[in-house]
C-alpha positions, 0 to 999 in steps of 0.5 A, a space after each residue: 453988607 449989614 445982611 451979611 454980617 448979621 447972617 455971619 453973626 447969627 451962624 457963628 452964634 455971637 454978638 453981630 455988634 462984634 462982626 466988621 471987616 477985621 473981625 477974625 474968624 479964626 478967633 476963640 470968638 468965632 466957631 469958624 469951621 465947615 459948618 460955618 463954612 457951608 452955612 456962609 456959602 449959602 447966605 452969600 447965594 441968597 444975600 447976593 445971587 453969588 456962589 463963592 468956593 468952600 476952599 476959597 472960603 475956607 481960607 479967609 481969615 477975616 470978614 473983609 476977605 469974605 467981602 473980598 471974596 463977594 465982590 471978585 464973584 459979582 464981577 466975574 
């Protein structure tokens, strides 16, 4: 997931030492808005072959529920 967390970091425009599963996304930290949103969907489809739901997305309030979200994909 190190892929994931720097791609993360670099779309959020910040520190990737601060991403881990209980980084809060809807922190003052984090820029976490549609851009962001979008900008993750496509990162998750080139890191991991997966399409993830902008709404499902949308409503993630951590790194690891993004995690989450990844795995229900590769299994469905």
């Amino acid at each position: 997931m190190s892929e994931l967390y720097t791609g993360i970091a670099e779309i959020l425009e910040i520190d990737p030492a601060a991403i881990n599963p209980n980084f809060d996304l809807h922190s003052g930290e984090a820029a976490w808005d549609s851009l962001a949103v979008v900008s993750v969907i496509a990162l998750v489809d080139d890191c991991f072959n997966v399409m993830l739901s902008g709404q499902a997305l949308t409503q993630c309030g951590t790194v690891g529920e993004i995690e989450a979200l990844i795995e229900a994909a590769k299994k469905g």
